[in-house]
N, C-alpha and C positions, 0 to 999 in steps of 0.2 A: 516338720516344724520343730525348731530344740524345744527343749521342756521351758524354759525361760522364758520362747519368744511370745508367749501368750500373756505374759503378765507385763511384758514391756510393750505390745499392742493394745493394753489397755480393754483386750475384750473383753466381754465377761465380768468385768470390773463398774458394770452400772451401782446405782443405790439396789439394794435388797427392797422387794415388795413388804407396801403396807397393807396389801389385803388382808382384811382377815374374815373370818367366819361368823355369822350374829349368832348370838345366843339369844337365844330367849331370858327372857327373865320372868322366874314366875314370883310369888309370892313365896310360895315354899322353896326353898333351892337345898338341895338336897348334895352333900359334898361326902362323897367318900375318903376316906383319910384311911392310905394305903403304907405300911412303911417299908422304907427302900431295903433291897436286898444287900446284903454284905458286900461290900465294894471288896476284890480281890486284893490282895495284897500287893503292890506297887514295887517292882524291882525299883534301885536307884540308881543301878549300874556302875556304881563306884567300885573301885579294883580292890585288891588286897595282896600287895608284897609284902613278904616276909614278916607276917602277921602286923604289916601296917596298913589302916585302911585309907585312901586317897580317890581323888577323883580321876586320875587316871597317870601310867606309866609315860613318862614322856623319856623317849630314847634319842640323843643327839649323835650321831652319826657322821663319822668322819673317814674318808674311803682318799688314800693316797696311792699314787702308782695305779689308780685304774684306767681301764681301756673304754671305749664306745662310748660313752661320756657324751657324744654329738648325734648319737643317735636315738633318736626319735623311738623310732618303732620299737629297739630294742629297750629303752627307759620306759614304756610303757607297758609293756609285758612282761617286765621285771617289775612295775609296780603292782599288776595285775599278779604274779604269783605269791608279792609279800603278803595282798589281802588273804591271798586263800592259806596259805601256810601258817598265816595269825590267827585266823579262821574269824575272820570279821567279814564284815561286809559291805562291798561299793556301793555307794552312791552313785561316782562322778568324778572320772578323770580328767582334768582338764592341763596341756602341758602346749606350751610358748618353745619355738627355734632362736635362738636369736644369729642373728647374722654378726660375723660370718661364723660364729659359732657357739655352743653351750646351749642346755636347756635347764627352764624350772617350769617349775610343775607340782600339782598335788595330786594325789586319791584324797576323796571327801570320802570318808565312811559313816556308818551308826554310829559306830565307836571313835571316833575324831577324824584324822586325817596321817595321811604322811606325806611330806614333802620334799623336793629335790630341788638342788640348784648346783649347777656342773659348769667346771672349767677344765675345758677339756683337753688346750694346749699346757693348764699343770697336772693334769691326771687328778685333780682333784675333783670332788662331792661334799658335798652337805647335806643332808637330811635329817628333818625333823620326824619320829616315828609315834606319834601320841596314840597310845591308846585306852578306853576304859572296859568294865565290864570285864568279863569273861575271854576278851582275846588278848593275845600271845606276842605281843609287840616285838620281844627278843626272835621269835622263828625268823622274823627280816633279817637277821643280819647276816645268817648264811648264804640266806638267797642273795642279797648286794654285795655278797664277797665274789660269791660263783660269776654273777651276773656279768660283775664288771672288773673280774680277773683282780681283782686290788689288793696290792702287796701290801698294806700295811691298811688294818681299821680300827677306828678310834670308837667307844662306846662311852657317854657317858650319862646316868641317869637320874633324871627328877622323880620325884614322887610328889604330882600335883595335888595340893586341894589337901593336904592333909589334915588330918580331925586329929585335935589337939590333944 
């Protein structure tokens, strides 16, 4: 069953139980007053280029003169090495054929996503490469150079969410 199909089945999706447990109630009630432990300190995962701090790199990516552009298996396994070269982590590839050609698609990660959309009769790509936190958004770019043989790439980058 996909991870989805459970929540579009509506199983598991009843009201939450109102039982509850009786308490007694006496005259005396006796309340201990415990105080919470130190809550950990909370990453926020926000990036930091070139000592600017943002919510995350977003890389636009532009691949001319590339090859396999209609294949499938190979756009997926080229997306599957950008995560690990970024050193982020998948979620959830999810990638569309279209007839009679081209594919888009995304990796959903922790750290954002990156996405493809290919025409494949002009050797061209598009990719959106977003990422926060601690991975490496730029390690993509070699791999979609290698991947898709592309004689000319275009890089250009946002620093989202910046703190003013």
């Amino acid at each position: 069953m996909r991870q989805d199909a459970l929540l579009r089945s509506g199983k598991g999706l009843g009201t939450p139980g109102t039982a509850r447990k009786s308490i007694a109630r006496n005259k005396a009630t006796h309340v201990a007053v415990v105080k919470p432990a130190a809550a950990p300190e909370r990453e926020d995962h926000f990036a930091v280029r070139n000592g600017v701090r943002c919510a995350g790199v977003h890389l636009i990516v532009d691949l001319h003169g590339a090859e396999g552009l209609d294949d499938i298996d190979l756009i997926e396994a080229t997306l599957r090495r950008c995560v690990e070269a970024a050193q982020a982590t998948l979620l959830h590839i999810h990638l569309h054929h279209f007839h009679p050609n081209g594919v888009s698609g995304v990796a959903v990660l922790a750290e954002s996503h990156i996405s493809i959309h290919t025409w494949p009769d002009a050797g061209y790509a598009a990719l959106d490469v977003f990422m926060c936190g601690k991975a490496s958004p730029d390690a993509c770019v070699p791999v979609l150079r290698e991947a898709f043989k592309a004689k000319r790439v275009e890089v250009n980058e946002l620093l989202r969410g910046q703190d003013g």
